[in-house]
RODO-2510 file (C-alpha; in nm, 4 decimals, decimal comma):
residues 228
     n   res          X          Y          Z
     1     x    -4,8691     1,5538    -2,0769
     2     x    -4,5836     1,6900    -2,2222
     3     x    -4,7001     2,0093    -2,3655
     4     x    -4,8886     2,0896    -1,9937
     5     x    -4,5436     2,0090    -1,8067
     6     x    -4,4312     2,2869    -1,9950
     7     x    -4,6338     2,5230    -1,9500
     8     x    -4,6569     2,5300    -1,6179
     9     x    -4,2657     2,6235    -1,6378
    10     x    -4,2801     2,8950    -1,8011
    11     x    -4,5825     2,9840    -1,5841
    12     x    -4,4015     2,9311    -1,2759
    13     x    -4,0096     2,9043    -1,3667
    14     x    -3,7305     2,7777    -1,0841
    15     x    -3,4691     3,0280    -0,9360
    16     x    -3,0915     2,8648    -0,8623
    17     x    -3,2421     2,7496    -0,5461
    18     x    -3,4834     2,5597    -0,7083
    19     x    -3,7807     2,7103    -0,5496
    20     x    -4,1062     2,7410    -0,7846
    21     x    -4,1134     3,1985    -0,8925
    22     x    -4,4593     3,2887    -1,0079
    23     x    -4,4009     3,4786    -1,3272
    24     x    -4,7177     3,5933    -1,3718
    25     x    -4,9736     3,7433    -1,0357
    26     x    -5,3191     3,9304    -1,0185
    27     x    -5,1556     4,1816    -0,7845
    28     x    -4,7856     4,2992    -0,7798
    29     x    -4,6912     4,2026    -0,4280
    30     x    -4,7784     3,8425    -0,5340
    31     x    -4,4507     3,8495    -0,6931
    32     x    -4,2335     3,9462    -0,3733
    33     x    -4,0277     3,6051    -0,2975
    34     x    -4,1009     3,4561     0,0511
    35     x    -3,8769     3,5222     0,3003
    36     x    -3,8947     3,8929     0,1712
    37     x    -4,0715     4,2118     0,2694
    38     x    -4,1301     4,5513     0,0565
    39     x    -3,8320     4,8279     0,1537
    40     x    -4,0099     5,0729    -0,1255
    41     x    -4,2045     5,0789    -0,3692
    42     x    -4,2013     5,3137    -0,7065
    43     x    -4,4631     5,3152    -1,0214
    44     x    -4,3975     5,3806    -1,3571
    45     x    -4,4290     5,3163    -1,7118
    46     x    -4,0998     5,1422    -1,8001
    47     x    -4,1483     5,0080    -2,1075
    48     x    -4,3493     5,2468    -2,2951
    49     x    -4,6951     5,0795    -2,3326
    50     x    -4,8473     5,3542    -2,1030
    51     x    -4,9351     5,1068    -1,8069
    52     x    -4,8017     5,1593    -1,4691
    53     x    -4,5465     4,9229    -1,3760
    54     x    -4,4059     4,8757    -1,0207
    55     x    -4,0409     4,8619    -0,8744
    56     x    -4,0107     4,6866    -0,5561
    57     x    -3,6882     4,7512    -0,3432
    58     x    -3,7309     4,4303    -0,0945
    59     x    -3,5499     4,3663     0,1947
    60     x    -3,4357     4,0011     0,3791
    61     x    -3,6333     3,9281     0,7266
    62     x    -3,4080     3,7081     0,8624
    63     x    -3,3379     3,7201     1,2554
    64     x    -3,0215     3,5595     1,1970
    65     x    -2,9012     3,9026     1,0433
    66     x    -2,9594     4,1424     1,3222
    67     x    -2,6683     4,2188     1,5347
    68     x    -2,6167     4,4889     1,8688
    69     x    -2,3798     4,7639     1,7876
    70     x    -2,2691     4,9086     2,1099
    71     x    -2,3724     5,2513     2,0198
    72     x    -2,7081     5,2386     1,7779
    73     x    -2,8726     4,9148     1,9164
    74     x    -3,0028     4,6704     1,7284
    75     x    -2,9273     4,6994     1,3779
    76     x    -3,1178     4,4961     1,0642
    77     x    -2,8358     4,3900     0,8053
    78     x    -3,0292     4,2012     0,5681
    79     x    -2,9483     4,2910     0,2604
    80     x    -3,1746     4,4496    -0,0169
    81     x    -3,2767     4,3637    -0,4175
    82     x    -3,4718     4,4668    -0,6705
    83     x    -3,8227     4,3029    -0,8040
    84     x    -3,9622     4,4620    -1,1450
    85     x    -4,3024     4,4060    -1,2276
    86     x    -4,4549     4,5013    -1,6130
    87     x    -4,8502     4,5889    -1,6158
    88     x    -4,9817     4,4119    -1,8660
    89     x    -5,3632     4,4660    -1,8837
    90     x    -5,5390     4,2969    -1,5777
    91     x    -5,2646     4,0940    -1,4595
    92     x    -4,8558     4,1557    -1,3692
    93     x    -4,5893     4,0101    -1,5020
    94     x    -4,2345     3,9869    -1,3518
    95     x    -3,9998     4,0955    -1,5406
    96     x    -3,6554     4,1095    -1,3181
    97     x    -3,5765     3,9876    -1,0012
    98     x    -3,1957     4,0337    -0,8079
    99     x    -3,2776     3,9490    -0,4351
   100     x    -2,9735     4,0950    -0,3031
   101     x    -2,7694     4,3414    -0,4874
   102     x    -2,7666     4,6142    -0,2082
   103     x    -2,6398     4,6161     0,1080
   104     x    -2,8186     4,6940     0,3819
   105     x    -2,9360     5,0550     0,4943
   106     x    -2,7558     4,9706     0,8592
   107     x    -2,4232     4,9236     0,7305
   108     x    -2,0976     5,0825     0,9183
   109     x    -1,9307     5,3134     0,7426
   110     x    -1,6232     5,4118     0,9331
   111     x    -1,5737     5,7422     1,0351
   112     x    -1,8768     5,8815     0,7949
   113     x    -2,2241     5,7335     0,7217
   114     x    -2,2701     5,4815     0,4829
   115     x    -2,3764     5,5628     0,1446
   116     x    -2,7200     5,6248     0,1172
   117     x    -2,9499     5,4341    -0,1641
   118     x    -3,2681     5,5604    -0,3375
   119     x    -3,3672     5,3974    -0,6556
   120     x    -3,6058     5,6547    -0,8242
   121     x    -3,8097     5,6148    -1,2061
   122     x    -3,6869     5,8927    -1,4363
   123     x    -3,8319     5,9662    -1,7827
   124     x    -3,9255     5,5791    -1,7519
   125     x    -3,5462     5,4542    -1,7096
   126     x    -3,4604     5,3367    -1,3823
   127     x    -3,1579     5,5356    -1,1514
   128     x    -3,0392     5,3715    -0,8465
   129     x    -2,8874     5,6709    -0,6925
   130     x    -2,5938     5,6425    -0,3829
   131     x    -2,5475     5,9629    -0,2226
   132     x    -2,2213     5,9686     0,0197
   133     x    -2,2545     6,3292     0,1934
   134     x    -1,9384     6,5667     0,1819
   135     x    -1,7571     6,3116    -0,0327
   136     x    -1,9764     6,2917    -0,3357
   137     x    -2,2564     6,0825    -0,5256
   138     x    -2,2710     5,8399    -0,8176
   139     x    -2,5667     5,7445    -1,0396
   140     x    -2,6518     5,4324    -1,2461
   141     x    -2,9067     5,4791    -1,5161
   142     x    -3,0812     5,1492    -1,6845
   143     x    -3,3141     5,1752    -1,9383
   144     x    -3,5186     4,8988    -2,0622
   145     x    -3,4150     4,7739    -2,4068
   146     x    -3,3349     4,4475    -2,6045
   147     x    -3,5808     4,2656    -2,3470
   148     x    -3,3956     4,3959    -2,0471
   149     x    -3,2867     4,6739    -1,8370
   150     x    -2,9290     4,7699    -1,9417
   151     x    -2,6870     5,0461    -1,8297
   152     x    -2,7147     5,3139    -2,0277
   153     x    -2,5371     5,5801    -1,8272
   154     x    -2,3078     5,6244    -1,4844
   155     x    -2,2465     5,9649    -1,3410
   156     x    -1,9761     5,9906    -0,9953
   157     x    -1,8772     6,2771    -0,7904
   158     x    -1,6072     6,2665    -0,6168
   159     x    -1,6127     6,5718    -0,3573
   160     x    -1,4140     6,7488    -0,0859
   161     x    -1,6667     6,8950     0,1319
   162     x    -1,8717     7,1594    -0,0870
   163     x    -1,5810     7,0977    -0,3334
   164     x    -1,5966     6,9070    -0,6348
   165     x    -1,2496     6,7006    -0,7348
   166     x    -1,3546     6,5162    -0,9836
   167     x    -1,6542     6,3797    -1,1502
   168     x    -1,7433     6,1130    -1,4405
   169     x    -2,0203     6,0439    -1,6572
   170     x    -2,0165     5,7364    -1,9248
   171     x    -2,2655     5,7399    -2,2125
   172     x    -2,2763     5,3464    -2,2617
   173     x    -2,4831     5,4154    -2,5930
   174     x    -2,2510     5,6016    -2,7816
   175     x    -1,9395     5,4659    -2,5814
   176     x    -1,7855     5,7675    -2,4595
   177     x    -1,6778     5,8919    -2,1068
   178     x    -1,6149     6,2321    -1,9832
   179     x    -1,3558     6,3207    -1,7039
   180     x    -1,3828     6,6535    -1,5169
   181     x    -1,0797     6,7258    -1,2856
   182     x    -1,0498     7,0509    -1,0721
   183     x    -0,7211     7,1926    -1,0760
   184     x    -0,7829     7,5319    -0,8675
   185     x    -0,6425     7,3636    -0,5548
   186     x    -0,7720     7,6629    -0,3512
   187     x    -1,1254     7,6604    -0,4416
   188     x    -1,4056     7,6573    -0,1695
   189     x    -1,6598     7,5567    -0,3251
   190     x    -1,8472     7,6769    -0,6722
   191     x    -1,5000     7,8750    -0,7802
   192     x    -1,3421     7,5734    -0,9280
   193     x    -1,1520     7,5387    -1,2641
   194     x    -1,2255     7,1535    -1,4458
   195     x    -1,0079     7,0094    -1,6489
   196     x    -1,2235     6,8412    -1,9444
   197     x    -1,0839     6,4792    -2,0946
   198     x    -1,3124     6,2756    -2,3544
   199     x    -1,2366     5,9403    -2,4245
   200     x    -1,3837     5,6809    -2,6525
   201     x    -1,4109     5,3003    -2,5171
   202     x    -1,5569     4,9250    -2,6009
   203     x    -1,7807     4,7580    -2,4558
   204     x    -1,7731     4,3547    -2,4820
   205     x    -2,1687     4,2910    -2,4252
   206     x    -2,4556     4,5359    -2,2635
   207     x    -2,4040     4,5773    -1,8562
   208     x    -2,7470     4,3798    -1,7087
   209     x    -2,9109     4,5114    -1,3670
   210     x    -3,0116     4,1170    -1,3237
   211     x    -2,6250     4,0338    -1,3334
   212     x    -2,4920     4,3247    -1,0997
   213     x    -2,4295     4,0720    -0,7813
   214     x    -2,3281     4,3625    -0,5182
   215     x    -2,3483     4,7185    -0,5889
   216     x    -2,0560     4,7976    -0,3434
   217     x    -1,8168     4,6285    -0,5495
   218     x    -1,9057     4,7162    -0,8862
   219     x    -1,7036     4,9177    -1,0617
   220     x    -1,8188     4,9660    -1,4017
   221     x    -1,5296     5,1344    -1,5259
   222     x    -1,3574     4,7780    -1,4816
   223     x    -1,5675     4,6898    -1,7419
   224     x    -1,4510     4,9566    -2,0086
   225     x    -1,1962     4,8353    -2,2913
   226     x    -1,0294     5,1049    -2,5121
   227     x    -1,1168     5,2742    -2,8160
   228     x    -1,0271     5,0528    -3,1294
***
């Protein structure tokens, strides 16, 4: 009795709700959580076993989260997550779920448009791209490694209309971080003059997708102690 009580956990597992997860499916979209529709859906091979695996960007469907702005109407803010799903052979296998680490694509953003998400597969690593018009961009980049999908790489622009401020891009492999700064305060656009810094930094333990609560709010410089 023993040995069939446990496999039916790891079969099934329990998320912090309690609520029974299939792990394993004969079709991807068996693996979406109730309560939960597909937002977009990307294919890939992310863990180099040439099978097709699937990215799910799912979305919240409750009513309870849909409010009346005055001037766009009715607005869906249920927030988004992430469901990864590995091919293996003839059945699918889930391999990360985080129900609700972006925002949703109705948020207000002041006097400019919120940021704009698209999570994208590139050479098989996973970028969850936030593009934020005249003021700039930044780019996460997880790869899928020690049984996991870890940050590898973060890339920001910070803009000024067509120009570029300031921009950053972290190499979380070999723990370095470049800082571009333009200091031609009267460039237009394309006729600026960077400023290059390089700095070395630690890293405590690897930087998880499954962990990332809220994309808004993380910062993963934060997370950056220096050089020893």
């Amino acid at each position: 009795m023993r040995k069939i009580i446990f496999i039916i956990f790891l079969a099934i597992g329990t998320n912090s709700f309690g609520q029974a997860i299939p792990k394993t499916a004969k079709s991807p979209t068996e693996l979406i959580p109730i309560g939960y529709a597909v937002h977009k859906e990307i294919r890939g091979d992310l863990n180099k076993d040439n099978q097709e695996d699937y990215v799910f960007i799912i979305k919240g469907t409750d009513k309870g989260k849909f409010v009346n702005d005055e001037q766009r109407g009715q607005l869906d803010r249920n927030r988004r997550g992430i469901i990864i799903v590995f091919k293996n052979q003839d059945q699918y296998e889930l391999s990360l779920e985080n129900r609700d680490c972006f925002s949703s694509e109705n948020e207000d953003g002041g006097v400019y448009f919120a940021p704009e998400l698209d999570v994208s597969i590139n050479k098989g690593n996973i970028h969850v791209h936030y593009a934020h018009g005249r003021y700039g961009f930044w780019i996460y980049n997880f790869r899928y490694q020690n049984s996991d999908f870890e940050l590898i790489g973060y890339d920001s622009s910070q803009n000024r209309g067509p120009v570029v401020e300031r921009s950053i891009s972290i190499n979380f492999l070999t723990k370095k971080m470049r800082i571009s700064e333009n200091i031609n305060q009267d460039a237009e656009g394309g006729d600026e003059k960077f400023k290059e810094t390089w700095k070395k930094f630690t890293l405590s333990k690897p930087i998880k997708l499954r962990e990332i609560a809220d994309f808004d709010s993380f910062d993963p410089q934060s997370l950056l102690g220096p050089a020893r």
